[in-house]
TORKOL-4160 file (C-alpha; in steps of 0.2 Angstrom, whole numbers, padded with zeros to 4 digits, m for minus):
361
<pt num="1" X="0000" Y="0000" Z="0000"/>
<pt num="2" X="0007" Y="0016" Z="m0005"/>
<pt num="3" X="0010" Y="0030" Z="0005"/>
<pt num="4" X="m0004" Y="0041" Z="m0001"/>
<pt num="5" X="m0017" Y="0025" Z="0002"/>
<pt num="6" X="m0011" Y="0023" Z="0020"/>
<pt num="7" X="m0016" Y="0042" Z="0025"/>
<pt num="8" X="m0032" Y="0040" Z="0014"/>
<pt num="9" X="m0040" Y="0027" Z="0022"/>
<pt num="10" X="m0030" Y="0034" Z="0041"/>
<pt num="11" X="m0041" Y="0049" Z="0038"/>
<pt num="12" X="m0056" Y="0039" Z="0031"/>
<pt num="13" X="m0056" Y="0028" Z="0048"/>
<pt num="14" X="m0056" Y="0044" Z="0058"/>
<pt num="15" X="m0069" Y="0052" Z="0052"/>
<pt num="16" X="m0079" Y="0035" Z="0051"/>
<pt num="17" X="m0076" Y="0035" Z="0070"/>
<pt num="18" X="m0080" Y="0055" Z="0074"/>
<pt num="19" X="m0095" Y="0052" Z="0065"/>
<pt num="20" X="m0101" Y="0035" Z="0072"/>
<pt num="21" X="m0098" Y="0044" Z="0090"/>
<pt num="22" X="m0111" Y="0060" Z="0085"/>
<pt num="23" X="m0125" Y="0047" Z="0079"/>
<pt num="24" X="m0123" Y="0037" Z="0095"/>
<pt num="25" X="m0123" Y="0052" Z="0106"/>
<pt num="26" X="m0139" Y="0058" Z="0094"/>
<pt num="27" X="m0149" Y="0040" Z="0094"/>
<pt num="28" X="m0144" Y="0029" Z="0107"/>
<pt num="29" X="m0154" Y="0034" Z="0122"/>
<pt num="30" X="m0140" Y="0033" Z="0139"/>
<pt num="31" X="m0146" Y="0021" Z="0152"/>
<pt num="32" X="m0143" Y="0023" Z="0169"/>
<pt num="33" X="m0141" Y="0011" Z="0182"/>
<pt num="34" X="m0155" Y="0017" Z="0194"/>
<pt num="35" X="m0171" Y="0026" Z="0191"/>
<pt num="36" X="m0164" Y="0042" Z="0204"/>
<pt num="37" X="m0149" Y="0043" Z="0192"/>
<pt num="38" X="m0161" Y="0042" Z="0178"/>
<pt num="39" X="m0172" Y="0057" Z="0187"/>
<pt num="40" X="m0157" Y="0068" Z="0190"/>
<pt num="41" X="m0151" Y="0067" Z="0172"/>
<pt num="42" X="m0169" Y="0070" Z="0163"/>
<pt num="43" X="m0171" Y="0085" Z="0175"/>
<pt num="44" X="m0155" Y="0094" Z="0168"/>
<pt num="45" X="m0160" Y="0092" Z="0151"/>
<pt num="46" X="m0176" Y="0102" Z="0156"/>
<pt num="47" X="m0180" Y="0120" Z="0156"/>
<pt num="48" X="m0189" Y="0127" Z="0168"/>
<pt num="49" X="m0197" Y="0138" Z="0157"/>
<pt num="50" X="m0203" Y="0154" Z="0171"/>
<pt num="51" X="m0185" Y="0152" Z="0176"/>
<pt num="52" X="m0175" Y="0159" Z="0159"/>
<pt num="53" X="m0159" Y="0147" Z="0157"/>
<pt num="54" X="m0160" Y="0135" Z="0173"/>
<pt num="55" X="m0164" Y="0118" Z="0170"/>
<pt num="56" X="m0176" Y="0109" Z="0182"/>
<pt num="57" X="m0164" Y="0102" Z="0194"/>
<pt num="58" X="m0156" Y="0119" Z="0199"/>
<pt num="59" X="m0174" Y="0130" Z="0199"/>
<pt num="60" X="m0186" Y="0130" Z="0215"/>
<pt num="61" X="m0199" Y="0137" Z="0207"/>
<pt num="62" X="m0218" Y="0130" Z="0204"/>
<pt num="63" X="m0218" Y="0124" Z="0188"/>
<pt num="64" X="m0200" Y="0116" Z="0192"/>
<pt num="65" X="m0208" Y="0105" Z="0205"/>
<pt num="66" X="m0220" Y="0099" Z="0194"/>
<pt num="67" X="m0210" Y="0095" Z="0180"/>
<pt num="68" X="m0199" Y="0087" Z="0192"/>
<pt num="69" X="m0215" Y="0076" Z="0200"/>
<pt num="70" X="m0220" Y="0071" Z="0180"/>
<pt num="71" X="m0202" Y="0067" Z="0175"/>
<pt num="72" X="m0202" Y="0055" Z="0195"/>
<pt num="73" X="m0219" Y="0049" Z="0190"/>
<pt num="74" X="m0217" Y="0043" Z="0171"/>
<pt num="75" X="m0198" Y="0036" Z="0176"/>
<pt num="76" X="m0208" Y="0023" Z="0190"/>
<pt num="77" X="m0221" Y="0021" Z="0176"/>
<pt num="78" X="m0209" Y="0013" Z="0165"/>
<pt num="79" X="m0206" Y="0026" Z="0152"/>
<pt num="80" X="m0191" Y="0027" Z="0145"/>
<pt num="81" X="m0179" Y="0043" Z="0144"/>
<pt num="82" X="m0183" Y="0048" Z="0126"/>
<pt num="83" X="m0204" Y="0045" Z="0128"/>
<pt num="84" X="m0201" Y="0056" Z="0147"/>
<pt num="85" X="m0195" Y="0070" Z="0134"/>
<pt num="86" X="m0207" Y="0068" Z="0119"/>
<pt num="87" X="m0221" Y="0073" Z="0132"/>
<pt num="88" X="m0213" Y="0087" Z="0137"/>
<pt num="89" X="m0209" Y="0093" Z="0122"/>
<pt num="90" X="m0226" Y="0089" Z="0116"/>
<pt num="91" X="m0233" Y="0100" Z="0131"/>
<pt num="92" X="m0220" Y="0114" Z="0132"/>
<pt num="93" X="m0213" Y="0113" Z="0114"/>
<pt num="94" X="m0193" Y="0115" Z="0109"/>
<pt num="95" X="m0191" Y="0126" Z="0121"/>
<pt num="96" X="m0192" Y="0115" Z="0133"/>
<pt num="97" X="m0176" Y="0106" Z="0130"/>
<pt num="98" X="m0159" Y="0113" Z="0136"/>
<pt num="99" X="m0149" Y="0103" Z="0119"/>
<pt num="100" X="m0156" Y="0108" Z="0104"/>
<pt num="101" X="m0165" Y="0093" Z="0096"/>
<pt num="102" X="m0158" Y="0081" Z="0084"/>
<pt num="103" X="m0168" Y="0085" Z="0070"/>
<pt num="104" X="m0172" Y="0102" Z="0059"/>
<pt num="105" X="m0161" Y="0116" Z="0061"/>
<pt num="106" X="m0156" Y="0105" Z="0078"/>
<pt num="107" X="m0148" Y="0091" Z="0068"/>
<pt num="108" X="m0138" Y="0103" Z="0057"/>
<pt num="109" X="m0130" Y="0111" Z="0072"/>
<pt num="110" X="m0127" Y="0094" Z="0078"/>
<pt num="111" X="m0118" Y="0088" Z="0062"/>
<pt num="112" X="m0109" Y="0103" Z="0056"/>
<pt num="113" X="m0093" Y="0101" Z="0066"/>
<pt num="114" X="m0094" Y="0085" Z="0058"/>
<pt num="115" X="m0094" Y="0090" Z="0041"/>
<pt num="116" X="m0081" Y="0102" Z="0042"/>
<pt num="117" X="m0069" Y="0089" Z="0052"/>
<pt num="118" X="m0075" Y="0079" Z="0035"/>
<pt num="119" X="m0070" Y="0094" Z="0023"/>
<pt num="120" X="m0053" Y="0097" Z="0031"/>
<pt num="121" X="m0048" Y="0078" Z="0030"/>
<pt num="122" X="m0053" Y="0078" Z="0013"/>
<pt num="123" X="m0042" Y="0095" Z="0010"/>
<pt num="124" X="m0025" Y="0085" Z="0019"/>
<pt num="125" X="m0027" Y="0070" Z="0009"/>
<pt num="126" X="m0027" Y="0080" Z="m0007"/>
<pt num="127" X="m0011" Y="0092" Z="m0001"/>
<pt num="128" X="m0004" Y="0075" Z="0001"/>
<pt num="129" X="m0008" Y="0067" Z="m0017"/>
<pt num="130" X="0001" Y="0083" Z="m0023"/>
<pt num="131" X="0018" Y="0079" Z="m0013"/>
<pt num="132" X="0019" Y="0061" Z="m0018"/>
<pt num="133" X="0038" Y="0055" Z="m0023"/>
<pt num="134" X="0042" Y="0055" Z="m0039"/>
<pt num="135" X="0047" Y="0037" Z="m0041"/>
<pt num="136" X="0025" Y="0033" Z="m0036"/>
<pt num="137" X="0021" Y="0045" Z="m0049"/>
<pt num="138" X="0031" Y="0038" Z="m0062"/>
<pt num="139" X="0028" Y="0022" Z="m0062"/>
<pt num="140" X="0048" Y="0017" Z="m0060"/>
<pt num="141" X="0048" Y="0022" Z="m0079"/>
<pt num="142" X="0062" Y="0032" Z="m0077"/>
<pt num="143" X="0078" Y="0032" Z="m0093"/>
<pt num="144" X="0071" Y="0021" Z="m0107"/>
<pt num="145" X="0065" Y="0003" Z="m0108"/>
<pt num="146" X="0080" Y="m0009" Z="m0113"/>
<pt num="147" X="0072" Y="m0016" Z="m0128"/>
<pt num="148" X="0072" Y="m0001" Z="m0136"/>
<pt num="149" X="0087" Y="0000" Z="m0148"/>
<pt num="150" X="0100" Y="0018" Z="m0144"/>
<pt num="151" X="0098" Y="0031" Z="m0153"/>
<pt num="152" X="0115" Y="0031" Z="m0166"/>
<pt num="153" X="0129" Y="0046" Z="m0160"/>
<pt num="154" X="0126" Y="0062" Z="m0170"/>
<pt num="155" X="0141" Y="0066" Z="m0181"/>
<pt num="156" X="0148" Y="0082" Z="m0185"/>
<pt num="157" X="0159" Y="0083" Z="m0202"/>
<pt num="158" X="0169" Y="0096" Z="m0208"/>
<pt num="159" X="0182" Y="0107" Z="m0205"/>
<pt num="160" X="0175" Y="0108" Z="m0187"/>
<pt num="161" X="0179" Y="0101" Z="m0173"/>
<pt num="162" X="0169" Y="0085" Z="m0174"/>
<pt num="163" X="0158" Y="0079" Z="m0156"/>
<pt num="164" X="0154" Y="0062" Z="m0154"/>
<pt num="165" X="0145" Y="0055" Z="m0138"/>
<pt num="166" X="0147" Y="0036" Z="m0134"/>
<pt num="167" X="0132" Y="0024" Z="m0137"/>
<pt num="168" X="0131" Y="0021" Z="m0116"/>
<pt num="169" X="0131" Y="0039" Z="m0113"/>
<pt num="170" X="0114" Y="0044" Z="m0126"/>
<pt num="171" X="0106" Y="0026" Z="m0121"/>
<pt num="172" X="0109" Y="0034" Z="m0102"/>
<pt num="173" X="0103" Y="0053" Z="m0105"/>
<pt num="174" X="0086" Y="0052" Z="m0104"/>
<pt num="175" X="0075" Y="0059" Z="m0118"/>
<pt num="176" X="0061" Y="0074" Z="m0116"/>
<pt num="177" X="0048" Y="0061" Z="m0112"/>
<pt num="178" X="0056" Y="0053" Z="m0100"/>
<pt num="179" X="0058" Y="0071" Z="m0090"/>
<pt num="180" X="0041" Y="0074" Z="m0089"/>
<pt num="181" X="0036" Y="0057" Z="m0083"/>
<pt num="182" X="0048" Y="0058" Z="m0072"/>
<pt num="183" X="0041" Y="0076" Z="m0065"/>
<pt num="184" X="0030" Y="0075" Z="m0052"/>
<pt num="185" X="0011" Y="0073" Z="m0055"/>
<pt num="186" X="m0002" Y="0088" Z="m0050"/>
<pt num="187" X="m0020" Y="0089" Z="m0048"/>
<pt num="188" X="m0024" Y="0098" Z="m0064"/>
<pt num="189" X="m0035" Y="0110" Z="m0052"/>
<pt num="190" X="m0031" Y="0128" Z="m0057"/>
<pt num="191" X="m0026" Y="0138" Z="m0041"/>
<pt num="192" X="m0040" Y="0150" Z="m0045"/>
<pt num="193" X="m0054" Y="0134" Z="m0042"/>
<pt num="194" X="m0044" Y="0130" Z="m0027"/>
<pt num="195" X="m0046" Y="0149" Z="m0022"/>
<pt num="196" X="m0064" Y="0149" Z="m0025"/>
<pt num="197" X="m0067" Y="0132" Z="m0019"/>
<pt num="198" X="m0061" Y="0135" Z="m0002"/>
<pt num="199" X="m0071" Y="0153" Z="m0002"/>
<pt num="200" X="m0086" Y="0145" Z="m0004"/>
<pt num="201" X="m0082" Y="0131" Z="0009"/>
<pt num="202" X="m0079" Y="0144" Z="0021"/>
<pt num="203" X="m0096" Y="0154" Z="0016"/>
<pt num="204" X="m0105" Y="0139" Z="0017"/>
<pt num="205" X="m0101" Y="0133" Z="0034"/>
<pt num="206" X="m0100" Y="0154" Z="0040"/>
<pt num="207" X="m0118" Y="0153" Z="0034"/>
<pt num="208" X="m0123" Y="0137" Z="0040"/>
<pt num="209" X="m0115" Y="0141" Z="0058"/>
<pt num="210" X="m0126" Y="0158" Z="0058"/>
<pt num="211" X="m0143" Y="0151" Z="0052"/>
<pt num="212" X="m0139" Y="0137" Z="0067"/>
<pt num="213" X="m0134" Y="0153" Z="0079"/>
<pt num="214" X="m0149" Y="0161" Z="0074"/>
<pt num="215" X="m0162" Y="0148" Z="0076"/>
<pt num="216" X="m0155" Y="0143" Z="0092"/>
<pt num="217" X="m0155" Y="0161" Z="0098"/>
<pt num="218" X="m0174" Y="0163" Z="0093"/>
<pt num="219" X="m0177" Y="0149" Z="0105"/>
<pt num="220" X="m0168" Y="0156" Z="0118"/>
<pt num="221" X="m0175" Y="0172" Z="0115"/>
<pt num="222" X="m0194" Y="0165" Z="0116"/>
<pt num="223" X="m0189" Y="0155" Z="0130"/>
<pt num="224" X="m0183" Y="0169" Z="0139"/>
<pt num="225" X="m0199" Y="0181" Z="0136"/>
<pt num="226" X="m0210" Y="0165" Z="0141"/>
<pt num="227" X="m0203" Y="0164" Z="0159"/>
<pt num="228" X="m0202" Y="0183" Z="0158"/>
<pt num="229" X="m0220" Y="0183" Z="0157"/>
<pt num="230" X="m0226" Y="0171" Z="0167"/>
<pt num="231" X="m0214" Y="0176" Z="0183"/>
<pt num="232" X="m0223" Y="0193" Z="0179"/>
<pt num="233" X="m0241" Y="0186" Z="0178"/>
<pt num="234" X="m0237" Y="0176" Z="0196"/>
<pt num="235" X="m0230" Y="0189" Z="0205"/>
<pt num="236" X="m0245" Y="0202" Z="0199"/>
<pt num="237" X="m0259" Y="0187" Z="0204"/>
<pt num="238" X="m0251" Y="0187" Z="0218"/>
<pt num="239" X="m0254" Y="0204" Z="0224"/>
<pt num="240" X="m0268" Y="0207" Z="0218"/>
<pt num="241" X="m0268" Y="0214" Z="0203"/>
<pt num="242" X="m0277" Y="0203" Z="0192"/>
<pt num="243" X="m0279" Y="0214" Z="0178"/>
<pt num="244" X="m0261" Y="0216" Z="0173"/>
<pt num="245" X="m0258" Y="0197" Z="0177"/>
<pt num="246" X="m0271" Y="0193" Z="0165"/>
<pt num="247" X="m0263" Y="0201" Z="0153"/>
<pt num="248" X="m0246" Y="0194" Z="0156"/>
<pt num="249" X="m0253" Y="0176" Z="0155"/>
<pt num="250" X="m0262" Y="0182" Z="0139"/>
<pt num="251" X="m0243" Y="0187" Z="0131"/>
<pt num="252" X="m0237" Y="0169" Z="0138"/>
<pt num="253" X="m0250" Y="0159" Z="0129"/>
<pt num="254" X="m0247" Y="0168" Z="0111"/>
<pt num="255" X="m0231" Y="0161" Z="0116"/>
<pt num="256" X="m0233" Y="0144" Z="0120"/>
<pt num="257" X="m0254" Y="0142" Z="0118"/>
<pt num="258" X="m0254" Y="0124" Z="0127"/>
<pt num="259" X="m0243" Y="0131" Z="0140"/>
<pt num="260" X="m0253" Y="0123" Z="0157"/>
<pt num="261" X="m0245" Y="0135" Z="0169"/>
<pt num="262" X="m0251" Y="0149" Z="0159"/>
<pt num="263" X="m0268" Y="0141" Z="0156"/>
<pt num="264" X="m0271" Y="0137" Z="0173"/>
<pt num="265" X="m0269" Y="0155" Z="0179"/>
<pt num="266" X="m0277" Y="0163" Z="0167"/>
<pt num="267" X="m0294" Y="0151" Z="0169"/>
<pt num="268" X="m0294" Y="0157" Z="0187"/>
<pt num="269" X="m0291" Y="0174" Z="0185"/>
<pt num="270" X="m0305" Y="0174" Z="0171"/>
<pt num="271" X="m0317" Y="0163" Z="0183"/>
<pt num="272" X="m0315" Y="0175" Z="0199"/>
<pt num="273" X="m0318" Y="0191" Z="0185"/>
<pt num="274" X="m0333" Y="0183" Z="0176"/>
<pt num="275" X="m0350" Y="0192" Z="0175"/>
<pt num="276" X="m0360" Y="0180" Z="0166"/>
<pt num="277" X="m0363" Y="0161" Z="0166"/>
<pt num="278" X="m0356" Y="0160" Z="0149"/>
<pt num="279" X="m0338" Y="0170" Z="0152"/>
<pt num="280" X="m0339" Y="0156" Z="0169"/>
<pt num="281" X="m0340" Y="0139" Z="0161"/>
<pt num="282" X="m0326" Y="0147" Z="0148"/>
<pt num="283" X="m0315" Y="0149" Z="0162"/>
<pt num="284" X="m0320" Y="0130" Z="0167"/>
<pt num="285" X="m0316" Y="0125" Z="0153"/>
<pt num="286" X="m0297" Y="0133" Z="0152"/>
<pt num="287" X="m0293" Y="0125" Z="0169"/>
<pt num="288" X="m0301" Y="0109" Z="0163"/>
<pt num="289" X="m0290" Y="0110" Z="0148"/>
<pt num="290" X="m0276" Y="0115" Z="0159"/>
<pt num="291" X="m0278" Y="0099" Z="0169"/>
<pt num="292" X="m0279" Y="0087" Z="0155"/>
<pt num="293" X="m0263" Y="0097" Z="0146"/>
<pt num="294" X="m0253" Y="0094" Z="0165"/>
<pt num="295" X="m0258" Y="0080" Z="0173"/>
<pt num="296" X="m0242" Y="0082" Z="0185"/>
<pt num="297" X="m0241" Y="0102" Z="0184"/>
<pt num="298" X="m0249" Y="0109" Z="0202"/>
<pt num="299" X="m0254" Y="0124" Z="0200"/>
<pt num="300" X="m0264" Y="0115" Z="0184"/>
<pt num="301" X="m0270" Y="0102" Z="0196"/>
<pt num="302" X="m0276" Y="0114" Z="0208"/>
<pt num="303" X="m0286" Y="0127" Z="0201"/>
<pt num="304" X="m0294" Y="0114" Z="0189"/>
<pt num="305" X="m0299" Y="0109" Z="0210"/>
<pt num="306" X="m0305" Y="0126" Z="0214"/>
<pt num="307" X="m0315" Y="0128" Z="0199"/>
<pt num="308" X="m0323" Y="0110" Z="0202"/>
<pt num="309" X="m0328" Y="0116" Z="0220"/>
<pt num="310" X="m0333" Y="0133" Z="0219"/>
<pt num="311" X="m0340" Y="0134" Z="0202"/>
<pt num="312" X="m0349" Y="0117" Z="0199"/>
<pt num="313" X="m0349" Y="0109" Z="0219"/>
<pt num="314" X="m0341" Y="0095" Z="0213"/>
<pt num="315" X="m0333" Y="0091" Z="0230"/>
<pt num="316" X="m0328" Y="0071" Z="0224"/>
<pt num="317" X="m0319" Y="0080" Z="0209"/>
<pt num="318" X="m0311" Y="0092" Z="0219"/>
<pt num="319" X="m0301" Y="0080" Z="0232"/>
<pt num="320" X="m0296" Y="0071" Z="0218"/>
<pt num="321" X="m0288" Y="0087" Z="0208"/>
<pt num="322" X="m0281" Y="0091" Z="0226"/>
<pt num="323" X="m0274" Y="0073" Z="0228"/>
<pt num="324" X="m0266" Y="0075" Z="0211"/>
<pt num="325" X="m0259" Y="0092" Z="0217"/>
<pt num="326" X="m0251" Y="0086" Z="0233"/>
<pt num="327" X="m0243" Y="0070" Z="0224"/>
<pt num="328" X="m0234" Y="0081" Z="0214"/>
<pt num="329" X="m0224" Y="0087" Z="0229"/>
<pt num="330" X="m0230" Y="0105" Z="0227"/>
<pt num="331" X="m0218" Y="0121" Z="0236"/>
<pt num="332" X="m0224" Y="0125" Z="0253"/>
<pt num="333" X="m0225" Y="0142" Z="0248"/>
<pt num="334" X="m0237" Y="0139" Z="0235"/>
<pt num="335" X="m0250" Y="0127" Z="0247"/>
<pt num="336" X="m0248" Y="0140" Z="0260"/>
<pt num="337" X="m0256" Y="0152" Z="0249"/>
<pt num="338" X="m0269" Y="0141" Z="0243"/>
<pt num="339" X="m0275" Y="0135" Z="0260"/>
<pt num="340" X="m0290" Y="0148" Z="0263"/>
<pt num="341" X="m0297" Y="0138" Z="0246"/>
<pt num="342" X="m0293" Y="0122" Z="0251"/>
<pt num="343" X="m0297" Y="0120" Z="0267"/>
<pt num="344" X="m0315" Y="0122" Z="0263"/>
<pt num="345" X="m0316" Y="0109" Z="0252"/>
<pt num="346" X="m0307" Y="0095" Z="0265"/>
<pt num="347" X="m0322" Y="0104" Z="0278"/>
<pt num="348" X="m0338" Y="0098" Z="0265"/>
<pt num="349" X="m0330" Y="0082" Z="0265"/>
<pt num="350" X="m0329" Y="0081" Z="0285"/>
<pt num="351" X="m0309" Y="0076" Z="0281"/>
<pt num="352" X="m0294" Y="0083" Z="0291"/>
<pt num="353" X="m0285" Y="0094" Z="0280"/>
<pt num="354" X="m0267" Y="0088" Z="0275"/>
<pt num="355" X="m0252" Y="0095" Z="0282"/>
<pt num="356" X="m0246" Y="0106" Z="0269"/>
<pt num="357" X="m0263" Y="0116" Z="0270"/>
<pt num="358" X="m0263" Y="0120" Z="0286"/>
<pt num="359" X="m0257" Y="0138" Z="0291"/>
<pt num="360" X="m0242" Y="0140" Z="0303"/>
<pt num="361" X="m0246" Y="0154" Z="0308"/>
């Protein structure tokens, strides 16, 4: 094998191995040896969305504890890692992920170090083609075959000086085509091409890089407003001011329209503002739909409990949105604000009212 094959296929195997690495990081889904290692890994590969750039594990907000109860939930359930995140995305959308995902725009951010690791290779194999030793290029053809019969001694007659060369020194002098197989072989690729060729390489992959820069930075950028409103739209609910949080959860749902935090507190707030039976069992009906969209998201859980209670008396209904709430291991902050809703409920039931409702005051 010569010495131009060896670095071919040496280059060939690398990139075989660089890309075999990317598709198994892509496709093959990690298992880990217990399902709390499991939990830990899916919950920082999820954004908490109301938190800007932290991922579930590091955020102690609400809608943090409840995608960490769904991801605890699904994992004893059986599902696997992969399944655990198509339902979120499903829920949250993209944005939900802290990876871009392996396909779309995703995928071509994945693979483009790739590519270019592929284009370079290619680049050192061809500078090496054009350095090879003159004896691989020639064949060994070098002087003439020994068939061939010497060219006679040219003769100079006269009144000169006559210059004779011996027959073993023209059979030895090789001829003009003998020098140029001898000469080293080029790529016939004029350095203009190779100019324009690289050029383009270069714009491509500056193009390629921004477009991938770009679409990830729009994510970011609507993940960002996303939290942005709804850590605005909580913190005015909280106070009071349910106007201005209304419209805050309003700018989330343009956003993200299956978002089930957003849902969720913008059904309440339209419930405890309606002025007509119609405008109330619309508000229902977005906190039902908040429910069914977050089956492990609290505040989804327990206002869907509150509107069962207060605005259809379905007592039965409500304990079991407020079972669903407390399973999801809800913050203490969040109950404690809840309780003068909830311990009614527990009180038309003649039950004790749990723990985390209970004021400590």
């Amino acid at each position: 094998m010569t010495r131009t094959r060896r670095i071919a296929v040496a280059w060939f195997l690398l990139a075989a191995v660089a890309l075999g690495a990317v598709l198994v990081a892509l496709v093959e889904q990690p298992s880990a040896a217990s399902p709390a290692a499991r939990i830990a890994s899916l919950e920082r590969e999820v954004r908490c969305l109301s938190c800007g750039e932290l991922d579930v594990a590091q955020s102690k907000s609400a809608e943090a504890y409840s995608m960490a109860a769904f991801i605890r939930h699904e994992v004893a359930a059986g599902a696997s890692n992969q399944q655990i995140l198509d339902q979120l995305v499903a829920t949250y959308g993209d944005a939900v992920l802290m990876a871009p995902p392996a396909n779309g725009l995703g995928l071509y951010l994945w693979l483009l170090p790739v590519a270019v690791g592929a284009g370079i290779a290619w680049e050192l194999v061809r500078g090496a083609r054009r350095h090879r030793d003159p004896e691989e290029l020639s064949g060994g053809r070098l002087g003439t075959d020994a068939d061939e019969p010497a060219p006679q001694p040219s003769r100079r007659t006269g009144g000169g000086v006559g210059l004779a060369l011996s027959p073993t020194a023209v059979a030895a002098a090789p001829s003009g085509e003998d020098e140029r197989r001898a000469r080293p072989r080029r790529l016939a690729v004029p350095k203009w091409a190779a100019l324009v060729g690289g050029g383009l390489m270069l714009v491509a992959a500056g193009v390629g890089v921004g477009v991938a820069i770009g679409g990830s930075g729009g994510t970011a950028h609507t993940t960002a407003t996303l939290g942005e409103d709804l850590r605005l739209g909580e913190t005015l609910a909280a106070v009071g001011a349910s106007a201005q949080a209304e419209r805050a959860f309003e700018a989330a749902l343009e956003l993200a329209p299956t978002n089930p935090t957003a849902l969720a507190y913008e059904g309440w707030l339209r419930f405890n503002t309606a002025h007509s039976s119609r405008a109330r069992a619309a508000a229902l009906a977005m906190l039902d739909e908040a429910a069914q969209l977050g089956p492990h998201v609290a505040v989804a859980q327990l206002f869907d409990g509150f509107g069962l209670f207060y605005g259809r008396h379905e007592t039965a209904g409500a304990l079991a949105r407020l079972r669903a709430y407390l399973a999801d291991a809800p913050s203490s902050k969040l109950s404690l604000e809840a309780s003068p809703l909830a311990v009614p409920i527990y009180s038309a039931a003649h039950l004790a009212v749990p723990a985390p409702f209970r004021s400590r005051g």
